[in-house]
C-alpha positions as CSV (number, residue, x, y, z in Angstrom):
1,X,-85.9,-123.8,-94.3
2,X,-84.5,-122.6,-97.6
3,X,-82.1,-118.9,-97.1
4,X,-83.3,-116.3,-99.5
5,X,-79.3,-116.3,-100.4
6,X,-79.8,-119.9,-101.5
7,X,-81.7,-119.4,-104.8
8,X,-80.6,-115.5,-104.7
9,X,-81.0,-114.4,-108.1
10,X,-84.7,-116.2,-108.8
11,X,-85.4,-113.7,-105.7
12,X,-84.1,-110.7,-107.0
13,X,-85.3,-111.9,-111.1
14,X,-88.9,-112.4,-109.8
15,X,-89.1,-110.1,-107.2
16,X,-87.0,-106.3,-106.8
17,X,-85.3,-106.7,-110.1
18,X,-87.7,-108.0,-112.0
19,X,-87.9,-104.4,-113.9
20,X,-84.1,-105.9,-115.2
21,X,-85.5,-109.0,-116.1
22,X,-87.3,-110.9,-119.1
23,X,-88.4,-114.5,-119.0
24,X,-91.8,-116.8,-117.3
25,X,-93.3,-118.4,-114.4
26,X,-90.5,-120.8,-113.5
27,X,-87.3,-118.9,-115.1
28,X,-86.4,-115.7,-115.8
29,X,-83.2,-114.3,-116.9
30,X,-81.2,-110.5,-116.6
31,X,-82.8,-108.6,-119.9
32,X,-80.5,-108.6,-123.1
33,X,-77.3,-106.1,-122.0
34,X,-77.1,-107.0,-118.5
35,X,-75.2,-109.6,-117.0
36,X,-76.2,-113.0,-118.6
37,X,-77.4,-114.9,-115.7
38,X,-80.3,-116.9,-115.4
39,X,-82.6,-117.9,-111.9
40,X,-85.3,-120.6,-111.8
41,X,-88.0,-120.8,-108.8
42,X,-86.7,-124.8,-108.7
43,X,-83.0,-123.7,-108.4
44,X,-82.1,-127.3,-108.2
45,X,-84.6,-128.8,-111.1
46,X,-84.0,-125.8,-113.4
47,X,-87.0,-125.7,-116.3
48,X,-84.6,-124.7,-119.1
49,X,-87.0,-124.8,-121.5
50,X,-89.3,-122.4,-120.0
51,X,-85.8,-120.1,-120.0
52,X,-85.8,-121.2,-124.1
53,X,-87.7,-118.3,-125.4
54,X,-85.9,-115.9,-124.2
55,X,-82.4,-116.9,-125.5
56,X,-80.6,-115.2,-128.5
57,X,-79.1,-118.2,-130.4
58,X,-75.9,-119.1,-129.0
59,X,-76.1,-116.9,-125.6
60,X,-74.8,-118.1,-122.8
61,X,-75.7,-117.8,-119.5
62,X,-74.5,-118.3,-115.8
63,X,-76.9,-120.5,-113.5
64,X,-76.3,-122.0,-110.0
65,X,-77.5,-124.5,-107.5
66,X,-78.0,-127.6,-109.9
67,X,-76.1,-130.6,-110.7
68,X,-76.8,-133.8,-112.8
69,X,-77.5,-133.8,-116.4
70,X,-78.9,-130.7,-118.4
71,X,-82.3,-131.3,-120.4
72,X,-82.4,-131.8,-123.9
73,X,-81.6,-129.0,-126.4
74,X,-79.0,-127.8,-123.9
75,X,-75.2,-128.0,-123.2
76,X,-73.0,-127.3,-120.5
77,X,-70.3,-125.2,-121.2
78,X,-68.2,-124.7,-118.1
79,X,-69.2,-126.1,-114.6
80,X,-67.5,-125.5,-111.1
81,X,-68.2,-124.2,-107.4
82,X,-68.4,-120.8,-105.8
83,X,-69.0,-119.8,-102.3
84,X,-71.9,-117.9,-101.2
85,X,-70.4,-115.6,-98.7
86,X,-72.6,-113.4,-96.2
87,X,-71.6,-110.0,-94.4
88,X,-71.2,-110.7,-89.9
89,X,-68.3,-108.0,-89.4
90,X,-68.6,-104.8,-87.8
91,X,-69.4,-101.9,-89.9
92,X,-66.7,-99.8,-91.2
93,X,-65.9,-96.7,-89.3
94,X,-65.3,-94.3,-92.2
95,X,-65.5,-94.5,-95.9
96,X,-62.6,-95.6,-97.1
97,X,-62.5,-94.7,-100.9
98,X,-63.6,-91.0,-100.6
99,X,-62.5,-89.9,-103.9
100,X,-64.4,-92.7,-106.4
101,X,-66.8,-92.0,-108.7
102,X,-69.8,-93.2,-109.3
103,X,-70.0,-95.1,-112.6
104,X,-72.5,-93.9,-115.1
105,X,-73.2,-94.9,-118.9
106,X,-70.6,-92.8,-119.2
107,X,-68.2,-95.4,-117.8
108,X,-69.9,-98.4,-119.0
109,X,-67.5,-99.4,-121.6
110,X,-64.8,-98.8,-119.7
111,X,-66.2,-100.9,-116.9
112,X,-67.0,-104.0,-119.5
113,X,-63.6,-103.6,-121.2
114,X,-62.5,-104.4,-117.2
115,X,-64.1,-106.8,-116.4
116,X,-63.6,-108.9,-120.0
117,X,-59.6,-108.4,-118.5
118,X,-59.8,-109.2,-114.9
119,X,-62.6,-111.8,-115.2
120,X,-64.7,-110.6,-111.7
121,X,-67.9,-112.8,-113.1
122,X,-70.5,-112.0,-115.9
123,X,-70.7,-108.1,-116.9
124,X,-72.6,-106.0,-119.6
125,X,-72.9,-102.8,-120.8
126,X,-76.1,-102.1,-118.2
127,X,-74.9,-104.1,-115.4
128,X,-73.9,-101.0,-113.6
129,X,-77.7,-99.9,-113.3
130,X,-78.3,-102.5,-111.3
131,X,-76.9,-100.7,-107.8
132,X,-74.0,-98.3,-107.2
133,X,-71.0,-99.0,-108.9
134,X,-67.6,-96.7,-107.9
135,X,-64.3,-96.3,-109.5
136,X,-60.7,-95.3,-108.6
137,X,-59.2,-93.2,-111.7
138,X,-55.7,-92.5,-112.7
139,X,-56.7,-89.6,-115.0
140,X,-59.5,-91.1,-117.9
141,X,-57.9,-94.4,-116.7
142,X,-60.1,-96.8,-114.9
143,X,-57.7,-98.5,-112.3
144,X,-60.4,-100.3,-110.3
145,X,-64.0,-101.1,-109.4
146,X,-66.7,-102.6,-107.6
147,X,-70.7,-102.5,-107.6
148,X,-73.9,-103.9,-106.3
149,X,-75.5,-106.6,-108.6
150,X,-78.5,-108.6,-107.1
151,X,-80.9,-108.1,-104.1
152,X,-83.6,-109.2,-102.3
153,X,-85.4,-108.9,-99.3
154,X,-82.6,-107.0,-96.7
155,X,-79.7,-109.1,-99.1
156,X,-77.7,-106.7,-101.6
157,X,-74.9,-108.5,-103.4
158,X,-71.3,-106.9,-103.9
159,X,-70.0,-107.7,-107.5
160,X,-67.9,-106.8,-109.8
161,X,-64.9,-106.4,-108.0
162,X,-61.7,-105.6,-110.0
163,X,-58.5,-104.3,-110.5
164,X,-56.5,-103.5,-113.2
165,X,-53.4,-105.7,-113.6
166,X,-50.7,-102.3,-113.5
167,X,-52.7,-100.9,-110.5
168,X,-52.8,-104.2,-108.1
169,X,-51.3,-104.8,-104.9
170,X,-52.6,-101.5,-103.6
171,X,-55.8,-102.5,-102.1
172,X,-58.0,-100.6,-104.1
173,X,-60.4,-102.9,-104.7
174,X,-60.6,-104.1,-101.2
175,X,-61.1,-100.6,-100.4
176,X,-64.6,-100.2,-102.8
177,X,-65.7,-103.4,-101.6
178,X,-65.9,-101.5,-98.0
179,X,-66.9,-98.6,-99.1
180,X,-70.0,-100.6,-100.6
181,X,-70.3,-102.6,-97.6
182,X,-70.6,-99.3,-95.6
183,X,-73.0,-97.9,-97.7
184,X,-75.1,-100.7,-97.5
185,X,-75.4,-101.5,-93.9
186,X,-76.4,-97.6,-93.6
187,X,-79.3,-98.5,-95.7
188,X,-80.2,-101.4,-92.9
189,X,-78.8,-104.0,-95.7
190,X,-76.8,-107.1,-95.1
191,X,-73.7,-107.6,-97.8
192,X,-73.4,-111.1,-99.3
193,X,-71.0,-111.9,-102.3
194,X,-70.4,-114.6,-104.9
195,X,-66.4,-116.2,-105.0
196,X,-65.0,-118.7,-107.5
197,X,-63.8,-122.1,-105.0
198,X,-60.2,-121.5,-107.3
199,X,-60.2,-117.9,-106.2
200,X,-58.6,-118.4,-102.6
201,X,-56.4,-114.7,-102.3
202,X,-59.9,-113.3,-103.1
203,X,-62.0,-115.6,-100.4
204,X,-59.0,-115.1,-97.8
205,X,-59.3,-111.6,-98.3
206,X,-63.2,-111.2,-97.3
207,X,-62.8,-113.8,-94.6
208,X,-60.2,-110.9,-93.2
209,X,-63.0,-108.2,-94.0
210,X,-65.9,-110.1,-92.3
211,X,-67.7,-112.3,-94.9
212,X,-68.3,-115.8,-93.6
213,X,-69.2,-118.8,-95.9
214,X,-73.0,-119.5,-96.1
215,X,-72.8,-122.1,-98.6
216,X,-71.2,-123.6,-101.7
217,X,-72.9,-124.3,-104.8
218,X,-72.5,-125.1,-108.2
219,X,-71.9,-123.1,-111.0
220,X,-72.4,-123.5,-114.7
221,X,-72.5,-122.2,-118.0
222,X,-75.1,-122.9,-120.5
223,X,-76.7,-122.5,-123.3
224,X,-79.3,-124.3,-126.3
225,X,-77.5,-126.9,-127.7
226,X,-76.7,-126.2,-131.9
């Protein structure tokens, strides 16, 4: 039997997010301003072309679970694996990031002009009304971040995880991500999150926190050909 975390973001598209989302039947996509990723209720025999009309030209998007050619009218920009890692640790005894802030439209540039640095996975200006986002400041400086992207059924996804290059080494982002985890499990959710194969530091590091692998899968970029 299929996991809901297998084909996780056609779940949360068609189902609890689909207030975020534009698209049809058999794909639907994050709306214009959110991040650009695309799910399909055949994760590995994606319809593209039912995703076609609601593409700007040139857009690009993030898909996963499907190898093999793309269809015609499409190209694959970048293609590689992440793991799907899923929350079995103990919850945290206390919050450990008391004194961030919760990110509001207020932040939201700040937020994408950290994430376009650090590379955590595909932002926009809205993604932080998906879930709770924090932040650690230094002053109006946003050193760090983290947030809560996708969900479905008792699944909520921890995303955008970041640091900024002259604040790392001081485990601030680690300390969001538990802070989030935390918050969740409260709720009676479990924590699951997305990790580039290339990324080890970052996979080690969640291994340490709790996370176990569930399953890798590919990743690619797309998007209409000319």
């Amino acid at each position: 039997m299929q996991h809901l975390l297998d084909n996780i973001f056609w779940h949360a598209l068609s189902g609890p997010q689909s207030v975020y989302a534009v698209g049809a039947s058999a794909a639907r996509r994050y709306a214009p301003g959110f991040s650009p990723i695309a799910g399909f209720a055949d994760a590995e025999h994606p319809d593209l072309d039912a995703l076609a009309p609601f593409c700007a030209a040139g857009e690009s998007f993030y898909t996963d679970g499907w190898s093999g050619a793309a269809s015609a009218g499409w190209k694959i920009e970048l293609e590689s694996t992440m793991f799907k890692m899923l929350w079995t640790g103990e919850m945290p005894v206390a919050d450990e990031a008391p004194e961030a802030l919760p990110l509001g439209p207020e932040h939201a540039e700040q937020a994408v002009a950290l994430a376009a640095l650090t590379r955590p996975g595909p932002f926009g200006l809205r993604t932080i009304e998906l879930g709770e986002y924090f932040g650690l400041f230094d002053g109006p400086h946003l050193m760090a971040m983290a947030g809560e992207r996708a969900f479905a059924g008792s699944l909520r996804e921890v995303s955008g995880i970041c640091t900024h290059p002259d604040y790392q080494g001081r485990g601030l982002a680690r300390r969001l991500t538990a802070k989030l985890i935390r918050r969740q499990l409260l709720r009676g959710e479990t924590p699951f999150l997305h990790v580039m194969r290339s990324n080890e530091a970052a996979r080690a590091l969640y291994y340490r926190m709790g996370f176990v692998d569930h399953r890798e899968s590919v990743v690619r970029v797309i998007r209409q050909a000319g």
